[in-house]
N, C-alpha and C positions, 0 to 999 in steps of 0.2 A: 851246124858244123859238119856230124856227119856225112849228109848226105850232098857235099858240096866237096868235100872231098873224096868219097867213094868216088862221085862222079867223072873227078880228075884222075884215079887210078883205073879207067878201064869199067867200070861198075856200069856204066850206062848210064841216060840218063831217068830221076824217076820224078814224078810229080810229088807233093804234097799227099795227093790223096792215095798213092801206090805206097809210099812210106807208112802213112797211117793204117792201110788196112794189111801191109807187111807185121806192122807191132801186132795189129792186133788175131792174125793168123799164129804169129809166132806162140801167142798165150795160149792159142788154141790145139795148136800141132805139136807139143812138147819135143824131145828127140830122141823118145820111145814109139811112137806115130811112127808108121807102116805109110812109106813113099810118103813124108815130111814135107820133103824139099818142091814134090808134084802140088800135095796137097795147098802149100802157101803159095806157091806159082797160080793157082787156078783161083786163090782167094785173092792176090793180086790183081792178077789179071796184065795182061802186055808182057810176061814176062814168062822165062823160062826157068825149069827148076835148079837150073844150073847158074841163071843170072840168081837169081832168091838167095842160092846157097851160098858164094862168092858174096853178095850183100852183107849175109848175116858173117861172113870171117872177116869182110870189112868192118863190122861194126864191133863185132869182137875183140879187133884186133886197136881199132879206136878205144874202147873203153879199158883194156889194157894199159895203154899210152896215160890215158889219163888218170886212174888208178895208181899207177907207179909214179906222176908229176913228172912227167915228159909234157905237159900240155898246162903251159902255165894259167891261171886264173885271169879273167881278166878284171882290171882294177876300173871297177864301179863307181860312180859317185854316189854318195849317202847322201838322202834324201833329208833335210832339218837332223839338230841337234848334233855334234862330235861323237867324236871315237873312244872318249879318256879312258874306256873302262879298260880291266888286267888285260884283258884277249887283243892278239893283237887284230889289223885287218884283213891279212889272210887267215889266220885262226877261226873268223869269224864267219867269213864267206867258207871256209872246207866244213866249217858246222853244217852250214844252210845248204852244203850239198848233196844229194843224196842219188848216188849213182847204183841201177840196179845191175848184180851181181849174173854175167850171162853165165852157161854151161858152154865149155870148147869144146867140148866133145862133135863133132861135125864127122863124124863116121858113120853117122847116122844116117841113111838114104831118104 
C-alpha cells in the first residue's frame, strides 16, 4: 500500500528491491547519522537524497493515517472454524497488527 501510493503523490517510482534496501538502510542510518538522507540515497541506489527523504515523510506520514484509523482494516476471510469468541472481528485483526513506531523528526540531514 505504501509504496503505491507514495508513488501516486509525486515519490517516484521505486521497485521492490529499492523499498527493501530503503527499510533496511533506514535501521542502519538512524536520525542521528551525519548526511542520513545521502547515506540511504547511496544504499538505495537510483535515487537521490531528497527523493529518500520525501519517501520516508511519505511513509510517515502513512503510518500516521493508519495509526489514528483513517485507513480502515480490510475485512479478511477466516480460514476454517467461526468467530464466536468475546473479541469482536476488528478487535481481533488490530491484535494481530503490529505497526512499528517511526521517529518524525526529519530535520535531520
Amino acid at each position: 500500500m505504501a509504496s503505491s501510493s507514495m508513488s501516486s503523490r509525486g515519490s517516484g517510482s521505486w521497485t521492490a528491491k529499492q523499498n527493501k534496501d530503503f527499510e533496511r538502510a533506514l535501521a542502519v542510518y538512524d536520525k542521528d547519522t551525519p548526511d542520513r538522507w545521502y547515506n540511504v540515497a547511496k544504499a538505495v541506489g537510483g535515487k537521490t537524497a531528497e527523493e529518500v527523504k520525501r519517501h520516508y515523510e511519505l511513509l510517515v506520514e502513512d503510518v500516521k493515517h493508519i495509526e489514528s484509523g483513517q485507513v480502515p482494516f480490510p475485512n479478511y476471510r477466516t480460514t476454517g472454524g467461526n468467530s464466536r469468541g468475546n473479541a469482536s472481528d476488528d478487535e481481533k485483526r488490530h491484535k494481530a497488527v503490529s505497526i512499528p513506531h517511526f521517529s518524525s523528526d526529519l530535520t535531520t540531514s
